[in-house]
C-alpha positions as CSV (number, residue, x, y, z in Angstrom):
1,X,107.4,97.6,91.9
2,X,107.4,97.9,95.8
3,X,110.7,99.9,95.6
4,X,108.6,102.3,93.5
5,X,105.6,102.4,95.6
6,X,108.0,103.4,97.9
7,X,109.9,105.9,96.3
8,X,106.4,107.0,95.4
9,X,105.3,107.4,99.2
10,X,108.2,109.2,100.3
11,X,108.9,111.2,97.6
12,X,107.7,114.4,96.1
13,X,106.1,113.5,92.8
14,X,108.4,116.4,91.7
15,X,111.4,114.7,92.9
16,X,114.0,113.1,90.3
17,X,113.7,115.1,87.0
18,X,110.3,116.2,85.0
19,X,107.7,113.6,84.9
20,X,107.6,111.6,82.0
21,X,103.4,112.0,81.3
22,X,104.6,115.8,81.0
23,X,107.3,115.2,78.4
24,X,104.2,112.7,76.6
25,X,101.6,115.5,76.5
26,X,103.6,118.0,74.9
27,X,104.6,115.3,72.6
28,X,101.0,114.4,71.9
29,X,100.3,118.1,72.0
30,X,103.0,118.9,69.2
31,X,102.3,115.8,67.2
32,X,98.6,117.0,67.1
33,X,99.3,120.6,65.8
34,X,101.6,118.8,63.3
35,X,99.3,116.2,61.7
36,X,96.5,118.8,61.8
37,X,98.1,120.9,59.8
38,X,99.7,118.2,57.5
39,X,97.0,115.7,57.2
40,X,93.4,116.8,57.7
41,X,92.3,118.6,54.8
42,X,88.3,116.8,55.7
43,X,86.4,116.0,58.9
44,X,86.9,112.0,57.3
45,X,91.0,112.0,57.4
46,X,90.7,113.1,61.2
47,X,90.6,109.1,61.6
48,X,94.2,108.5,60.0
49,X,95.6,111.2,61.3
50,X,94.5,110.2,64.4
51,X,96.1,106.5,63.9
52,X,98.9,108.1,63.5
53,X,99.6,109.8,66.3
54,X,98.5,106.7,68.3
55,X,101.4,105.0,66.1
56,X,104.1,107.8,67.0
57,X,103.7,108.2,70.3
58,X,103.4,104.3,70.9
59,X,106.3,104.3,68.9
60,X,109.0,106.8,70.1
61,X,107.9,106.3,74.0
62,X,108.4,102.2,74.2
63,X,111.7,103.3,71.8
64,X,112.7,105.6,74.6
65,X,111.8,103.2,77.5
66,X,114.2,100.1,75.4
67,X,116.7,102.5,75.5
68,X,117.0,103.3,78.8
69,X,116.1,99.8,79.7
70,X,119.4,99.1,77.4
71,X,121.5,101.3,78.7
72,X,120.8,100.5,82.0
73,X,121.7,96.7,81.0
74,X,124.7,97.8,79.9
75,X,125.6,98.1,83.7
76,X,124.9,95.2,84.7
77,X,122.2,94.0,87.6
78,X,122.7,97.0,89.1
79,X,121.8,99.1,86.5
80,X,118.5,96.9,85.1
81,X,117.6,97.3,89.2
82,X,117.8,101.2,88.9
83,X,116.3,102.1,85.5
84,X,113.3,99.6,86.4
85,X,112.5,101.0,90.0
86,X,112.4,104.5,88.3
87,X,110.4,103.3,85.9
88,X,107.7,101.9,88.4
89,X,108.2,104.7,90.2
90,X,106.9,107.1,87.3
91,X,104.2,104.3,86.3
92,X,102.2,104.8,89.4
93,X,100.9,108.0,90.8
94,X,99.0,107.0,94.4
95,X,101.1,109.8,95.6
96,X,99.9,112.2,93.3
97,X,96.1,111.0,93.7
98,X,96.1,111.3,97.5
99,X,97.9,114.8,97.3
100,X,95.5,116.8,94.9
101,X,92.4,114.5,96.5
102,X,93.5,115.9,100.2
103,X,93.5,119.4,99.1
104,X,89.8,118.7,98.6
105,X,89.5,117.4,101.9
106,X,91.2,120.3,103.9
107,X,88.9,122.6,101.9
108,X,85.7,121.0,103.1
109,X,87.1,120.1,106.5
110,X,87.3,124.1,106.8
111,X,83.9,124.5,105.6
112,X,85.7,126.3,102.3
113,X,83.2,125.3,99.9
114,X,84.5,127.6,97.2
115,X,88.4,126.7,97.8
116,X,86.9,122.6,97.6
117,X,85.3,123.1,94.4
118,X,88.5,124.9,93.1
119,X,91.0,122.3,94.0
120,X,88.3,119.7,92.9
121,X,88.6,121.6,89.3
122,X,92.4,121.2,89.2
123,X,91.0,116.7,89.0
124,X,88.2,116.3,87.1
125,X,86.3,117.9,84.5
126,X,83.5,119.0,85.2
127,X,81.9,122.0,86.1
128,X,82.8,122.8,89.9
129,X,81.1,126.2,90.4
130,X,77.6,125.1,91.5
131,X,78.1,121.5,93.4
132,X,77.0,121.4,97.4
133,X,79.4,120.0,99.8
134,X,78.0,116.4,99.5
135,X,78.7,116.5,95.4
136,X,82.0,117.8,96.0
137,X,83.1,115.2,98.4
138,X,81.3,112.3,95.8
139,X,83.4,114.0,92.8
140,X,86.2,113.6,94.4
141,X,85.7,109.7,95.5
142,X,84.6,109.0,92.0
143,X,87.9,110.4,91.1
144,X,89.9,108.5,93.4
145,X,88.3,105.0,93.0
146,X,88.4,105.4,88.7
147,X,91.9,106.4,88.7
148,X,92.8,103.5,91.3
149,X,92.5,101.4,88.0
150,X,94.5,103.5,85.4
151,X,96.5,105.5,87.2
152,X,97.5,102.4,89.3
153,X,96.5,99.2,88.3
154,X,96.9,99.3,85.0
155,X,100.5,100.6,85.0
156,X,101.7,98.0,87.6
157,X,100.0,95.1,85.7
158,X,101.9,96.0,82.2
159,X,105.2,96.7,84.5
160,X,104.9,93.1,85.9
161,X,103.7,91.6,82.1
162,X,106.8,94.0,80.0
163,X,108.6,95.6,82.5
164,X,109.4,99.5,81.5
165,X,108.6,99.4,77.9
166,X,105.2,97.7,78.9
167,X,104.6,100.3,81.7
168,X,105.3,103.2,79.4
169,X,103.2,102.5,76.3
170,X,100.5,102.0,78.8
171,X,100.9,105.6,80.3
172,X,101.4,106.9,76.7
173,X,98.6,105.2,75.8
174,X,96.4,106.3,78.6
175,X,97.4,110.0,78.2
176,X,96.6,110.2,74.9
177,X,93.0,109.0,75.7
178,X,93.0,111.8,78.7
179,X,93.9,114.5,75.8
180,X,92.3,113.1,72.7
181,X,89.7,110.8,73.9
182,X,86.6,113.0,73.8
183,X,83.6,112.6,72.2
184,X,83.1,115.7,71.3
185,X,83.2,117.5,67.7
186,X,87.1,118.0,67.7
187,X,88.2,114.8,68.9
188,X,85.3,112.2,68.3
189,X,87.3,111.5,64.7
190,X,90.6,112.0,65.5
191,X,90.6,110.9,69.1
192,X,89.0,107.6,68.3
193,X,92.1,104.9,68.0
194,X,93.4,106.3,71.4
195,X,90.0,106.1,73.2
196,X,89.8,102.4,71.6
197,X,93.5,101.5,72.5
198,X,92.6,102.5,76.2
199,X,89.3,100.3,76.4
200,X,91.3,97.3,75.2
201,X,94.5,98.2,77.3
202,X,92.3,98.8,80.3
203,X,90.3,95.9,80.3
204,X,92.0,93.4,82.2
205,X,93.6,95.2,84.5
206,X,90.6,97.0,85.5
207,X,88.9,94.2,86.3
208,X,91.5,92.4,88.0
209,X,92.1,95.7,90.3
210,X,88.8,95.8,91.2
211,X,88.8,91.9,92.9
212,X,91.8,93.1,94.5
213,X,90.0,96.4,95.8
214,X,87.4,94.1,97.1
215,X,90.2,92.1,99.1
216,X,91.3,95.6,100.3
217,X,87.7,96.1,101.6
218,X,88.1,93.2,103.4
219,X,91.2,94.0,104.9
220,X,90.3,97.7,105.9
221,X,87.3,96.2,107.5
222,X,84.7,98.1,105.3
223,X,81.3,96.3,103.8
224,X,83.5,94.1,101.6
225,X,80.1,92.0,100.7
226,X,78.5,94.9,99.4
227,X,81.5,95.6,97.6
228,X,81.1,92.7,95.8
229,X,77.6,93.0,95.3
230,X,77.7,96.5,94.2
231,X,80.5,95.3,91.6
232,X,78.4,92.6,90.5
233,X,75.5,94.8,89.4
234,X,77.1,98.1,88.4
235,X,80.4,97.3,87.4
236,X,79.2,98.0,83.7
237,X,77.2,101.6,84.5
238,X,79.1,103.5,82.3
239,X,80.3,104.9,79.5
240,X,83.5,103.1,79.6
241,X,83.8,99.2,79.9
242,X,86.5,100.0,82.4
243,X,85.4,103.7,84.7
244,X,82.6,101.8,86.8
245,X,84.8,98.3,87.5
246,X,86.8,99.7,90.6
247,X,84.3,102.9,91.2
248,X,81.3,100.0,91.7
249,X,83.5,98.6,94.3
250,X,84.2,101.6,96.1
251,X,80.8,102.9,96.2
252,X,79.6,99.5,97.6
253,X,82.8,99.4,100.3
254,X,81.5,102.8,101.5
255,X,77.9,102.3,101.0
256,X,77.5,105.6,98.7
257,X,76.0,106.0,95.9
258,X,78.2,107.7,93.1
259,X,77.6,108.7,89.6
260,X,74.6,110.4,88.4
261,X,74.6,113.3,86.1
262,X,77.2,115.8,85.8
263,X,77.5,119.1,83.8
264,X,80.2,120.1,81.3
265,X,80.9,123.1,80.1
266,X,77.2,124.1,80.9
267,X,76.1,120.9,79.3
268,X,74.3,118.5,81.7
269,X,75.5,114.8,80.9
270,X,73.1,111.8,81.7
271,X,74.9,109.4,83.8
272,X,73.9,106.3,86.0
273,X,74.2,105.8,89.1
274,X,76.5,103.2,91.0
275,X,76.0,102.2,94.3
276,X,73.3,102.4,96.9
277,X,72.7,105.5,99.3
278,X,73.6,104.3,102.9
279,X,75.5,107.5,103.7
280,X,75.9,111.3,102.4
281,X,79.4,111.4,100.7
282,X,81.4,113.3,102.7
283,X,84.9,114.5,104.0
284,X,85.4,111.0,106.3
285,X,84.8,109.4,102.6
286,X,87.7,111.0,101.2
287,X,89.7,109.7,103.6
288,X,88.3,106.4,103.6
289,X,88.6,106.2,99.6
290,X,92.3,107.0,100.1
291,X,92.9,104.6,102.3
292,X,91.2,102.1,100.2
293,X,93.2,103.2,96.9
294,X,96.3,102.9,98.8
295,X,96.6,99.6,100.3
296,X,94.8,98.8,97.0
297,X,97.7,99.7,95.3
298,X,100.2,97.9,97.5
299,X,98.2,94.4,96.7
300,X,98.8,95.0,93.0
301,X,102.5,95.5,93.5
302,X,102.4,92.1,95.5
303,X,99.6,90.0,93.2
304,X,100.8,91.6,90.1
305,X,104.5,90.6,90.3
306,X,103.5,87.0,92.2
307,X,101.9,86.8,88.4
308,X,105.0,87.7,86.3
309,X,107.0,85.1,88.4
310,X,104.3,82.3,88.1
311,X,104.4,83.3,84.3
312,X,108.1,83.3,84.1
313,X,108.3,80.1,85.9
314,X,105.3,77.7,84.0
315,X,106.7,79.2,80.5
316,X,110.6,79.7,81.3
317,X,110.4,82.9,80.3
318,X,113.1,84.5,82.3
319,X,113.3,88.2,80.7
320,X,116.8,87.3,79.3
């Protein structure tokens, strides 16, 4: 895992063939045109047909994921070394978070408000067009502190519990709730077993990221005790079980208050707030967020694995 974080801090996220969440969305993509087609003939068989592409794509990624772990047994130490570095490599996308969240940054920095809003667009999805500076910047934070926990945490924590084949169901799992998981007309039916699968997938890990996020706090010298306070109170202000668990702790750390109602597609969406106001979100918060997700990241590498070994070691579970 910290050869990947690694790998994943000096490296392009381009680097080493086509990401694998790539190859899983047009997988998802095609599986959904398919089963459409095939299977819904009412709004009511949207549920099964939704089951089963949860079941397929669970299916043929973690088959995928054996097989390379397999073949890369085949060689030896060496080989199981290689295949599961690259596979915590392409589990974990700080990289990729600090890259498209630092676009954001330089935008506002330059007092491009229009160019900010456009590369905020390219991460989250809501409407951009009409948001002040200060919204612009707390968009992106929000963005930054959810994904912490499943575009970080959770895929290091099912590395450390099932190696490759863990790490990749998680991912498929978590993509096809990025895709499907909507509650909206088209996928509130059919979308339902992935947005499910991701709640229950995500609710450990989430939780257990945020303590370490706290930790981080502490480390990085921010209000660490608000931190915990904020995570105490609002850790549940939201939709998700999961969203609000590492975005409470970031709002305390940097004494903002995030959340609050957000429009999509034209639509304004009732949201709660997390957090306190202390300070305006702003560009010094990006950076500040960033810093927090990454050294947060790097303690779940280190407390995550330290958790597979004690595992291993009080059960005699070697991976053999």
């Amino acid at each position: 895992m910290l050869a990947g974080f690694a790998i994943d801090y000096f490296l392009s996220e381009k680097t080493l063939f086509s990401h694998p969440i790539i190859l899983i969305g047009k997988l998802i993509s095609s599986s959904e045109a398919f089963l459409r087609a095939k299977f819904v003939k009412k709004k009511s068989d949207e549920y099964f047909a939704g089951f089963l592409l949860a079941a397929f794509v669970i299916f043929i990624t973690g088959s995928i994921a054996a097989m390379a772990a397999w073949a890369g047994a085949l060689l030896g130490t060496a080989g199981t070394v290689a295949v599961s570095i690259y596979f915590a490599f392409r589990s974990m996308a700080p990289k990729s978070l600090y890259n498209e969240s630092i676009k954001v940054y330089d935008r506002l920095v330059a007092d491009d408000l229009d160019g900010a809003r456009y590369n905020l667009s390219m991460i989250v999805g809501r409407d951009t067009e009409m948001l002040t500076r200060s919204e612009v910047a707390k968009a992106a934070i929000e963005t930054i502190a959810e994904s912490t926990s499943d575009g970080i945490g959770g895929p290091v924590f099912f590395f450390a519990l099932a190696g490759p084949i863990g790490c990749t169901i998680y991912k498929a799992i978590n993509t096809m709730d990025s895709m499907i998981g909507y509650k909206n007309e088209k996928y509130l039916r059919f979308g339902r077993v992935a947005a499910k699968l991701d709640d229950f997938v995500n609710y450990l890990p989430s939780r257990l990221t945020a303590l370490i996020m706290i930790f981080a706090a502490y480390l990085l010298g921010y209000d660490y005790k608000n931190a915990a306070r904020i995570f105490r109170r609002d850790r549940r202000a939201h939709a998700s079980p999961n969203s609000a668990q590492t975005e409470s702790v970031c709002a305390g750390a940097l004494g903002l208050r995030l959340g609050g109602d957000a429009t999509y597609g034209g639509i304004v969406t009732s949201k709660p707030t997390i957090g306190d106001f202390i300070y305006e979100p702003g560009p010094e918060h990006i950076l500040q967020a960033e810093r927090l997700m990454y050294l947060t990241s790097f303690l779940c590498c280190v407390v995550f694995s330290a958790l597979a070994y004690l595992l291993a070691f009080y059960t005699g579970f070697s991976g053999r």
